[in-house]
C-alpha positions as CSV (number, residue, x, y, z in Angstrom):
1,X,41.0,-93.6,-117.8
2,X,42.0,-95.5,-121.3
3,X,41.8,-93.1,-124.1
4,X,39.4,-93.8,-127.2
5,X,42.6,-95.1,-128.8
6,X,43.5,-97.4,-126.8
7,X,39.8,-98.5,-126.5
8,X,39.7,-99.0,-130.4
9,X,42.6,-101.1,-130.1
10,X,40.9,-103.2,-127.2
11,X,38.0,-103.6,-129.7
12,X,39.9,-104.3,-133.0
13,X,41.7,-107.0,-131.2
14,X,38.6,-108.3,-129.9
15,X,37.0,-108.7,-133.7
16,X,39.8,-110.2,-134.6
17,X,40.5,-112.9,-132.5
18,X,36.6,-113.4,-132.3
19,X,37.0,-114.4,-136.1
20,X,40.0,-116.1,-135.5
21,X,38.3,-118.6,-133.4
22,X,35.3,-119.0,-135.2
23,X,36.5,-119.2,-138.8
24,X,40.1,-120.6,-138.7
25,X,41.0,-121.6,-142.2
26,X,37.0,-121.5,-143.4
27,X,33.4,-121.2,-143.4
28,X,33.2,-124.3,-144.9
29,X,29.7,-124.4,-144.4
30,X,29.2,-121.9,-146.6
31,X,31.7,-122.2,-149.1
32,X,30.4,-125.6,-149.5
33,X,26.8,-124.9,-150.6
34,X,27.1,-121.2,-152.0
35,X,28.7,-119.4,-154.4
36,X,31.6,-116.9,-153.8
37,X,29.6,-114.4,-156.0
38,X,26.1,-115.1,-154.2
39,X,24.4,-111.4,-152.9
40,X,21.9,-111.5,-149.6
41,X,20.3,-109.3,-147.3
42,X,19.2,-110.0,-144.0
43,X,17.9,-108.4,-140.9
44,X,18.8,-108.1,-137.4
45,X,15.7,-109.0,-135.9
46,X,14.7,-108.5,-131.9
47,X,13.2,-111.3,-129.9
48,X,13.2,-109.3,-127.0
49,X,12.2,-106.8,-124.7
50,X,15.3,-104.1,-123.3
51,X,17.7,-101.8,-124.3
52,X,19.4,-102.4,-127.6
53,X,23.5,-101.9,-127.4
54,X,26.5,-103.5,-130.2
55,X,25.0,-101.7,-133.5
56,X,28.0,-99.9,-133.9
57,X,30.3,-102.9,-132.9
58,X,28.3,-104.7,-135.6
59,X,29.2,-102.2,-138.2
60,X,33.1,-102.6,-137.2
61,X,32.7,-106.7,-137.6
62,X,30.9,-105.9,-140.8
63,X,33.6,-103.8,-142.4
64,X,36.6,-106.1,-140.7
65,X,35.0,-109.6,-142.7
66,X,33.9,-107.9,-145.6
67,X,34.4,-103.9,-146.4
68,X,31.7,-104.4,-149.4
69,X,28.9,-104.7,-146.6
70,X,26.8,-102.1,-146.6
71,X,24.4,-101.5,-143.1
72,X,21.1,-100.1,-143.1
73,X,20.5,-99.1,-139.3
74,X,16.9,-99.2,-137.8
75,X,17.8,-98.3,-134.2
76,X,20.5,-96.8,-132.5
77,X,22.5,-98.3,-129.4
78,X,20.5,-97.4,-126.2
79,X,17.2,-97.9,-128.2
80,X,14.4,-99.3,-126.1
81,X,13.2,-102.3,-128.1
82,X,10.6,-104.8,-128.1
83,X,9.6,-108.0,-130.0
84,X,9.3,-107.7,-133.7
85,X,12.0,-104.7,-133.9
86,X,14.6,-104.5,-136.6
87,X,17.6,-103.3,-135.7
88,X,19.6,-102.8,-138.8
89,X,19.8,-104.6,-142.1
90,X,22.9,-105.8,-143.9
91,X,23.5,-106.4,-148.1
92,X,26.3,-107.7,-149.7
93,X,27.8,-111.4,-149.6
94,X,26.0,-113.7,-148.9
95,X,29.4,-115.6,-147.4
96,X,30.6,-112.2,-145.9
97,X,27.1,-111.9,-144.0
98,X,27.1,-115.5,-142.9
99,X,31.3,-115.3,-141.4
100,X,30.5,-112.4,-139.2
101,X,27.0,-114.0,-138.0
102,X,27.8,-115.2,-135.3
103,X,29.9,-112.9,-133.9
104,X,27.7,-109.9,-134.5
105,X,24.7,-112.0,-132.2
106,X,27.0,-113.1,-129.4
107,X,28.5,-109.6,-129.0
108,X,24.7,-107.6,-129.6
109,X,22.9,-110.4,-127.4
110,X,25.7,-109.9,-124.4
111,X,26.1,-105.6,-124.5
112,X,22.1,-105.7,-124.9
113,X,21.5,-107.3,-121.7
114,X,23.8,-105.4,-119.8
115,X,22.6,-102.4,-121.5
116,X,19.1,-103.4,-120.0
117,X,20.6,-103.8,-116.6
118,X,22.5,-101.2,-116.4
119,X,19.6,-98.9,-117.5
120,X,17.3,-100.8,-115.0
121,X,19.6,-99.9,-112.4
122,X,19.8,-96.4,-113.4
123,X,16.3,-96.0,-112.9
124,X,15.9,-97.0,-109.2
125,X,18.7,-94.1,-109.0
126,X,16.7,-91.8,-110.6
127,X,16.4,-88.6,-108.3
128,X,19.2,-89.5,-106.4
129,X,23.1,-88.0,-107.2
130,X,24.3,-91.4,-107.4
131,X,25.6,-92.7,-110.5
132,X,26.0,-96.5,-111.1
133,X,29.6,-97.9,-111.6
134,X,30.7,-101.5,-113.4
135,X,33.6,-103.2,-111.7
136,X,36.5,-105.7,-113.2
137,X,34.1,-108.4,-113.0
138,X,34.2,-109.1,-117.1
139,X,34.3,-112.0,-118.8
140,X,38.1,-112.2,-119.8
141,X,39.3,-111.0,-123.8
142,X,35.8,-108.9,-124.2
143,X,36.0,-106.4,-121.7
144,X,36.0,-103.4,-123.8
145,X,32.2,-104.7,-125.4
146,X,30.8,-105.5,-121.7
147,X,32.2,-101.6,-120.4
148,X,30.8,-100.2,-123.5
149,X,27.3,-101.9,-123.1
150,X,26.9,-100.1,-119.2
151,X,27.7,-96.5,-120.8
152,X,25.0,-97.2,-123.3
153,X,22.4,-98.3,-120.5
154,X,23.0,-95.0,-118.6
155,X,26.1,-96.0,-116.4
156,X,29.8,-95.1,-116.0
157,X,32.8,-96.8,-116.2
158,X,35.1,-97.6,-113.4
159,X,38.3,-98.0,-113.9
160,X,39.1,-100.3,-117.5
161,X,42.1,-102.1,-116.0
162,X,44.8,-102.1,-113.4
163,X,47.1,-99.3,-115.5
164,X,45.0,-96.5,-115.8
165,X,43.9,-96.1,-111.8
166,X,45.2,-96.8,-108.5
167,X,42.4,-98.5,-106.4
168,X,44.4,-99.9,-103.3
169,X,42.1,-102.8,-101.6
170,X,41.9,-104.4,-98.6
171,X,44.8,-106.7,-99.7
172,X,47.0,-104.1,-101.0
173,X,46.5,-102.2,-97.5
174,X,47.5,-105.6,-95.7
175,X,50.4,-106.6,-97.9
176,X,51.8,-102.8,-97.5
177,X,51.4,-102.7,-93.5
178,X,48.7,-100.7,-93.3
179,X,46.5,-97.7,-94.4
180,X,49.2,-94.8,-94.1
181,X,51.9,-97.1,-95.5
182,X,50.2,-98.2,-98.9
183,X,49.1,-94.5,-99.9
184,X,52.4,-92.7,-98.6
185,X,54.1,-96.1,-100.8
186,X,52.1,-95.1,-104.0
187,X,52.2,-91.2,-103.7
188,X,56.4,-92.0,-103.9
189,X,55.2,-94.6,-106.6
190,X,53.7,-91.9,-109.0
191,X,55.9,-89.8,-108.2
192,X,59.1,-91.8,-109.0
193,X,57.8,-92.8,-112.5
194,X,56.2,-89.7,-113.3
195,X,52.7,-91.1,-113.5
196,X,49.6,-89.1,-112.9
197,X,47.0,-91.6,-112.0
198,X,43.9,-91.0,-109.1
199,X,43.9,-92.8,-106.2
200,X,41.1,-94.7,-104.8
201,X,41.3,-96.5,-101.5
202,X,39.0,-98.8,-99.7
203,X,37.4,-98.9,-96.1
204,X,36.3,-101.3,-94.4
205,X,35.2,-99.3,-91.2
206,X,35.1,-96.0,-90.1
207,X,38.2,-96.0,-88.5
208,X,40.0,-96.8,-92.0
209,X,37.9,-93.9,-93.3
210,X,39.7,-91.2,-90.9
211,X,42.6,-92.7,-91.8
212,X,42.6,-92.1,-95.7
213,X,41.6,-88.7,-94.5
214,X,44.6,-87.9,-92.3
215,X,46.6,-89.4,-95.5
216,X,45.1,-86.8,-97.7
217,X,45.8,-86.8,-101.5
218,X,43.3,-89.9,-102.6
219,X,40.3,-89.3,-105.5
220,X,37.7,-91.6,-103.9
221,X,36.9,-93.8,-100.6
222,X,35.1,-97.0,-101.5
223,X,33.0,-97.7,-98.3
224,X,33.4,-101.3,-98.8
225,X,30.2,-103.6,-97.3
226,X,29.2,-100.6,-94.7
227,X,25.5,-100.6,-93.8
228,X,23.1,-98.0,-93.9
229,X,24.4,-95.9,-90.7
230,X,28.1,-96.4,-90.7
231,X,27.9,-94.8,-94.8
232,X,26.0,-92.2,-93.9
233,X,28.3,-91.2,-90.9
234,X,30.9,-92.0,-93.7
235,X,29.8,-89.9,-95.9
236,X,29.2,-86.7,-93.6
237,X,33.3,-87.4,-92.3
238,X,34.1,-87.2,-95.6
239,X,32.1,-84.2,-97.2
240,X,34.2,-82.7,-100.0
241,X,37.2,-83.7,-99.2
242,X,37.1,-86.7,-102.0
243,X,34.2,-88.6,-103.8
244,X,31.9,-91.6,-102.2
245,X,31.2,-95.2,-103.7
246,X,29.8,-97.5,-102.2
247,X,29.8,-101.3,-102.6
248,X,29.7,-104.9,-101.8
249,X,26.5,-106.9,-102.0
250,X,24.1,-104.3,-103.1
251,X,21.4,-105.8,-105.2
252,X,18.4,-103.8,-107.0
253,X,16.5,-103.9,-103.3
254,X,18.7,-102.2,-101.5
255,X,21.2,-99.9,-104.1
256,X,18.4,-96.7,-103.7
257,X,18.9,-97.1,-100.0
258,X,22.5,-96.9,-100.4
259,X,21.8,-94.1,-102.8
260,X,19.7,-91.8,-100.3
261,X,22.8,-92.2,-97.7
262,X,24.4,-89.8,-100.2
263,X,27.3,-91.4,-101.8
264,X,28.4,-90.6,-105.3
265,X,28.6,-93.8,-106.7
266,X,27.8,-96.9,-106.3
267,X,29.4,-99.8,-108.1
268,X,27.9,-103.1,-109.0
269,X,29.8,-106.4,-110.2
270,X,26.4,-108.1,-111.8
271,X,25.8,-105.5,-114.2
272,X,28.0,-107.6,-116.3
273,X,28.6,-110.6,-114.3
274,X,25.2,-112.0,-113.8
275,X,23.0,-111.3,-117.0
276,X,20.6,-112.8,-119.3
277,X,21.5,-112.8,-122.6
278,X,19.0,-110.8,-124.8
279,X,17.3,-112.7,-127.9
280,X,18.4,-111.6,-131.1
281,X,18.5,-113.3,-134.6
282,X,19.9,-112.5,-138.1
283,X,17.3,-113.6,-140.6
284,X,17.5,-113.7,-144.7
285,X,15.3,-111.2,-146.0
C-alpha cells in the first residue's frame, strides 16, 4: 500500500490543481465587489442526512488559499449528521473564504456520500468477518479524496493504484498464457527488480482456484462473479492458505449473502462510482 507520504502528495496535488482550475488568474467576482481587507465568517452548514467525511481536507484547502483562516470544527469526519448540523465554521477573509468555496463543497459533498455508502454497506456486514473493499473505479485526478471517504465510512482500501500491488486479472492471465505462466512470470518479476509487493490473482471458476493453489506464493484469490455454491466450495479449497474477496455484481441485496459464504472481503465498485452527492452549503454568518 501507498505510504501516508505519498498519500499527502496525492492530496496536495489535488488542492492545487483544484484551485488551478477554478481560480486561474482571479476571483474576479470577488475582487470586483469586495475589499482585499474585508473579514467574514461563515458556516459549513448540512442539508443532509449521512455520514459527514472532507473536514480535514477542508482544513488543508483552508490553509493552502489562505494560511490566515482560522477553522472552528463542529463535527469530526465519520460524524452521523442530519439537517440543520454545522459542521465547522471558518473566519478570516472574506476573499480567502470565498476562493476555496467551492472546492471545499464539491470535495465534502463527494467523500460524504461515499462515506454514507460505504458505512451503509458496512452495516449489512455487521456480524459477519467480511470487510468491505473499494476498487479503481474513481473518478480520475481525485482518487486519494474518494479512497479516503470509504475508510471514514467504515471500509478498507484496496489497492491505491497499479504500483503498489500485483492484482493479475483475467486479461493478464490470458495475455501471459495462462494461470501458472502469469504468477511464475511475476514471482521472477519481483524478484528481478527487487520489489516486495502481494500478489492477488483472479478466478473465474474453480478450476482456476486449484490452480493459483498449486502456484502457491499469492496474498489473495478474488472469486470473480462466482455464485453462492461455487464460493463457498471456494472458500473451503482455500482455507488458510491465502485470503478471500469476492466480487462482481454484488449489490446491497445480495453482498450479506456473499458475506455468510465466508470470504474475507468483498469489494464493491459503486461505493464510489455510483453515489449521490450529499447537500452541503457554506453560508455567511
Amino acid at each position: 500500500m501507498i505510504t501516508q507520504n505519498q498519500f499527502q502528495t496525492e492530496l496536495d496535488l489535488i488542492i492545487a490543481n483544484a484551485i488551478r482550475e477554478d481560480v486561474g488568474d482571479g476571483d474576479h467576482s470577488s475582487l470586483a465587489c469586495i475589499p482585499e481587507t474585508a473579514t467574514g465568517k461563515a458556516k459549513l452548514l448540512v442539508k443532509d442526512k449521512g455520514i459527514l467525511a472532507g473536514v480535514e481536507f477542508a482544513q488543508q484547502v483552508f490553509k493552502y488559499v489562505d494560511p490566515k483562516l482560522t477553522m472552528e470544527v463542529q463535527l469530526k469526519d465519520g460524524t452521523e449528521v442530519k439537517y440543520g448540523d454545522i459542521a465547522f465554521y471558518v473566519e478570516g477573509s472574506s476573499q480567502s473564504i470565498l476562493k476555496a468555496e467551492r472546492l471545499v463543497l464539491n470535495a465534502m459533498q463527494r467523500m460524504s456520500a461515499i462515506a454514507t455508502k460505504t458505512n451503509f454497506f458496512v452495516t449489512l456486514l455487521d456480524g459477519t468477518q467480511t470487510k468491505i473493499l473499494d476498487t479503481r473505479k474513481t473518478t480520475p485526478g481525485i482518487r486519494a479524496l474518494e479512497k479516503w471517504a470509504v475508510k471514514i465510512g467504515g471500509g478498507e482500501n484496496h489497492r491505491f493504484a497499479l504500483y503498489d500491488m500485483i492484482m493479475l486479472k483475467d486479461n493478464h492471465i490470458d495475455f501471459a498464457g495462462g494461470i501458472s505462466g502469469a504468477i511464475s512470470k511475476t514471482k521472477n518479476y519481483l524478484k528481478d527488480n527487487g520489489k516486495d509487493l502481494k500478489i492477488i490473482v483472479e478466478a473465474r471458476n474453480l478450476e482456476e482456484v486449484s490452480e493459483i493453489l498449486e502456484s502457491g506464493g499469492v496474498y489473495r484469490i478474488l472469486l470473480d462473479n462466482f455464485n453462492y455454491l461455487d464460493t463457498r466450495k471456494a472458500v473451503q479449497m482455500i482455507g488458510e492458505k491465502c485470503l478471500t474477496e469476492s466480487s462482481g455484481g454484488i449489490t446491497e441485496e445480495t453482498i450479506r449473502k456473499y458475506a455468510e459464504c465466508g470470504v474475507d472481503y468483498i469489494s464493491s465498485g459503486a461505493l464510489t462510482h455510483s453515489v449521490h452527492n450529499l447537500d452541503l452549503s457554506l453560508k455567511a454568518v
